[in-house]
C-alpha positions in Angstrom: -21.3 -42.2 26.2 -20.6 -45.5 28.0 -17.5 -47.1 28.2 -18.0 -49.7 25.7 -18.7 -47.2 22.5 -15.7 -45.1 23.3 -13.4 -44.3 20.9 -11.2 -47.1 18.8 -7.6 -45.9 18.7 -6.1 -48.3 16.1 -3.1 -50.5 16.6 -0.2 -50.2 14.3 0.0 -53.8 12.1 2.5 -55.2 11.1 1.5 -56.7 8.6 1.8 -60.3 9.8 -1.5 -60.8 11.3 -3.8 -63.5 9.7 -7.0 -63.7 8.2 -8.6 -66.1 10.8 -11.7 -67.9 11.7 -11.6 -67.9 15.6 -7.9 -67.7 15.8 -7.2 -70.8 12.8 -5.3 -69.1 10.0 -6.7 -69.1 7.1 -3.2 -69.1 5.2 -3.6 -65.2 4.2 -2.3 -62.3 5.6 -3.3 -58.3 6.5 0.1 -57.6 4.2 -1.7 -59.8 1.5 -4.6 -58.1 1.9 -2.7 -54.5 1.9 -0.9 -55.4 -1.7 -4.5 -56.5 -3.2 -6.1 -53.4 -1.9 -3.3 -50.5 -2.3 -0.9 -51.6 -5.1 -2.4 -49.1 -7.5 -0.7 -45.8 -6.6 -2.0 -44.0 -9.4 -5.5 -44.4 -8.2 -6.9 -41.3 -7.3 -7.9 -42.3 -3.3 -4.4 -44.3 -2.9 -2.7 -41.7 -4.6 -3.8 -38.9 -1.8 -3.2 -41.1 1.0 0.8 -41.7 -0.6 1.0 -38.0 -0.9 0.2 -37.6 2.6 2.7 -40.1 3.3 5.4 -38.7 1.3 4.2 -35.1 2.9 4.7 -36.4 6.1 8.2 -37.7 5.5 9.8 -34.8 3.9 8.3 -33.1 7.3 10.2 -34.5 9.9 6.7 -36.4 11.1 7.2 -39.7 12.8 5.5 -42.7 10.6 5.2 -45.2 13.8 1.4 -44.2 14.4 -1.5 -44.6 12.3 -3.3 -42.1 10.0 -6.3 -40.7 11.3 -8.7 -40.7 8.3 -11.3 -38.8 10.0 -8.9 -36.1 11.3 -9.6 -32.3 11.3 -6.0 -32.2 9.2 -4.2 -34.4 7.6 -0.5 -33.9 10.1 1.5 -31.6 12.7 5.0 -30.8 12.1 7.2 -31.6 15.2 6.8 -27.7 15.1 3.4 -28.1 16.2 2.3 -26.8 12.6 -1.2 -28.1 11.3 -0.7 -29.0 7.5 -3.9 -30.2 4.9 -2.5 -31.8 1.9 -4.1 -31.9 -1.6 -2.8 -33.9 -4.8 -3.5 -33.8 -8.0 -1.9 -36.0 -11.5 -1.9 -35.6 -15.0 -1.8 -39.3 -15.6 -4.3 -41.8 -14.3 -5.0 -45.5 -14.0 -7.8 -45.4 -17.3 -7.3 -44.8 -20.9 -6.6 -41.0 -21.5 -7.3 -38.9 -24.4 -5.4 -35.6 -22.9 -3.3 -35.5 -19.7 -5.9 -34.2 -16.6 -6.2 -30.7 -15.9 -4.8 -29.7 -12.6 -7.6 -28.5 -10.0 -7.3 -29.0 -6.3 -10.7 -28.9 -4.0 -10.2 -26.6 -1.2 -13.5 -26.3 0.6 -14.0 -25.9 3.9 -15.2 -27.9 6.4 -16.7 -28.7 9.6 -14.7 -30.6 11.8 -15.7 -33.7 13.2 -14.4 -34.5 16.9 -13.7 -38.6 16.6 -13.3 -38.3 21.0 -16.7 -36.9 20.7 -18.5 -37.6 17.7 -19.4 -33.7 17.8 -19.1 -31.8 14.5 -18.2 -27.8 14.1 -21.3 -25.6 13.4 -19.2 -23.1 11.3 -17.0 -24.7 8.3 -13.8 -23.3 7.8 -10.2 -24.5 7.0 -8.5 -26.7 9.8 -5.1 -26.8 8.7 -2.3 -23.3 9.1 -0.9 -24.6 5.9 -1.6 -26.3 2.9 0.6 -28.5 1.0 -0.6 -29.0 -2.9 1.0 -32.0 -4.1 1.4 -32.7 -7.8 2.7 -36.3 -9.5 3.2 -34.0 -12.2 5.1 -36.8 -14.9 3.9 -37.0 -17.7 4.7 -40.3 -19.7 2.4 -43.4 -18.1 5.3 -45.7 -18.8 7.7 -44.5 -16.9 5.2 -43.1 -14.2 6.3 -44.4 -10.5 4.8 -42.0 -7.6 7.2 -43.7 -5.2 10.0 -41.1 -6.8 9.7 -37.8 -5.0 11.6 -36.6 -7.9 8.4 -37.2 -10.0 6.4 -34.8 -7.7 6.0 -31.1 -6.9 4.7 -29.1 -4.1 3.2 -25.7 -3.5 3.0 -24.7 -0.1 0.4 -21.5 1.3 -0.6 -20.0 4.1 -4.2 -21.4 5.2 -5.0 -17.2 4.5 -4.3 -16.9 1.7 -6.6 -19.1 0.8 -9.5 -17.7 2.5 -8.6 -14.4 0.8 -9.4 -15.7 -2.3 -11.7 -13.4 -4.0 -12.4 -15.8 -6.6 -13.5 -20.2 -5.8 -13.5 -21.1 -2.1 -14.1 -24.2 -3.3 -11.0 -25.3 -5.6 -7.9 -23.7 -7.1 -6.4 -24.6 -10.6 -2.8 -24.9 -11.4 -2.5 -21.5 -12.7 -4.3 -20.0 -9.7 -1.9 -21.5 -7.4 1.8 -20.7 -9.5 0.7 -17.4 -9.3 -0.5 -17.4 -5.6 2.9 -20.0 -3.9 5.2 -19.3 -7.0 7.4 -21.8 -8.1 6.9 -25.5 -7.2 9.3 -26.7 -4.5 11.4 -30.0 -4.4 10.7 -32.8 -1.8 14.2 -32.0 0.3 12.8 -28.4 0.5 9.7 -28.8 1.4 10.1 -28.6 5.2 12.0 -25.3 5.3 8.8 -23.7 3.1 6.2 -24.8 5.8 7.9 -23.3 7.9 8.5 -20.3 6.4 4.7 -19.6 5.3 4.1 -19.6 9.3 6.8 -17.6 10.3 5.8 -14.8 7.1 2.2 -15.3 8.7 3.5 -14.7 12.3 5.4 -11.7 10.9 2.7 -10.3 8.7 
C-alpha cells in the first residue's frame, strides 16, 4: 500500500468549519450541516449512534476523539474493556399502530482491519461485553432520548451470548431480562461492565 492510500484518521470538528468553494465561504457551516442531518434522535441509525454516545459517557470514556464507524467494537473502557452496544425503542419517528417489539441483532461478525483493509476469515463477537440499550418511554410526546432517565440498559458477558442455545442472530426483550436480569440505571452502568468481566475472570 503506498503512502498516499493510507489510512484517513479523522480530525475532530468543531463545528465551525465552512462549506467552501476553494476556501470562499459559502455562508453555511459543518454545525449547520450536523443539525440538518442528525436532529432526529428517534431515527433508528441516529438513535444507535446517541446510545453509543450516552454508553460511552456513563463509562468513564473520553469524548475528545472521533467514533470509528468501521471499528471491530463500538468502545474500550479506561479499563481496557471492549464493549458492543445495541439499542432498541418502542416509539419511532412514523405513525404507529402498536409500540415496537423489542429485538436486538446480535450476529457475529468478521472484523474489518481499517490499518489494513484485511477482514477476519472466522465471524465471531468482537466485543467482552455487550451493552443492550433501550429508550424504553413510551408516550411520543413527551419522548426526549437526551434523558438517560428515559433509557435502560442490560449489560452481558460476550459468553453468554455465544452460549445461547437458541438465535445467534438476535435476542428479544424477554430473552435478555431473563439472561442480564433487571435493567440497570445510567449512573450504574459502569460498575455492571465491570462486574460481568471480573464474574467472567472468576468463572
Amino acid at each position: 500500500m503506498t503512502k498516499e492510500l493510507s489510512r484517513i484518521y479523522p480530525l475532530r470538528r468543531s463545528g465551525n468549519e465552512p462549506l467552501h468553494s476553494n476556501g470562499h465561504s459559502l455562508g453555511v457551516t459543518l454545525l449547520d450541516f450536523w443539525r440538518w442531518s442528525s436532529s432526529d434522535l428517534i431515527s433508528n441509525a441516529t438513535r444507535g449512534v446517541l446510545a453509543e454516545f450516552i454508553v460511552a459517557s456513563a463509562l468513564g470514556i473520553k469524548l475528545d476523539s472521533v467514533r470509528d464507524e468501521w471499528g471491530a467494537f463500538d468502545l474500550e473502557t479506561p479499563e481496557g474493556i471492549t464493549v458492543e452496544v445495541k439499542s432498541a425503542a418502542y416509539i419511532q419517528s412514523w405513525s404507529q399502530r402498536n409500540l415496537s417489539s423489542i429485538m436486538f441483532r446480535v450476529p457475529k461478525t468478521r472484523a474489518w482491519n481499517a490499518d489494513t483493509n484485511v477482514q477476519e476469515k472466522e465471524p465471531r463477537r468482537q466485543a467482552q461485553v455487550y451493552v443492550f440499550a433501550l429508550l424504553a418511554h413510551q408516550d411520543k410526546a413527551s419522548i426526549d432520548p437526551l434523558n438517560v432517565d428515559q433509557w435502560q440498559f442490560f449489560v452481558l458477558p460476550t459468553e453468554v451470548l455465544d452460549a445461547r442455545i437458541r438465535s445467534q442472530h438476535s435476542i428479544t426483550l424477554r430473552s435478555l431480562e431473563r439472561l442480564a436480569g433487571q435493567a440497570i440505571p445510567y449512573d450504574a452502568l459502569r460498575e455492571a461492565v465491570r462486574r460481568a468481566v471480573r464474574e467472567k475472570t472468576a468463572g
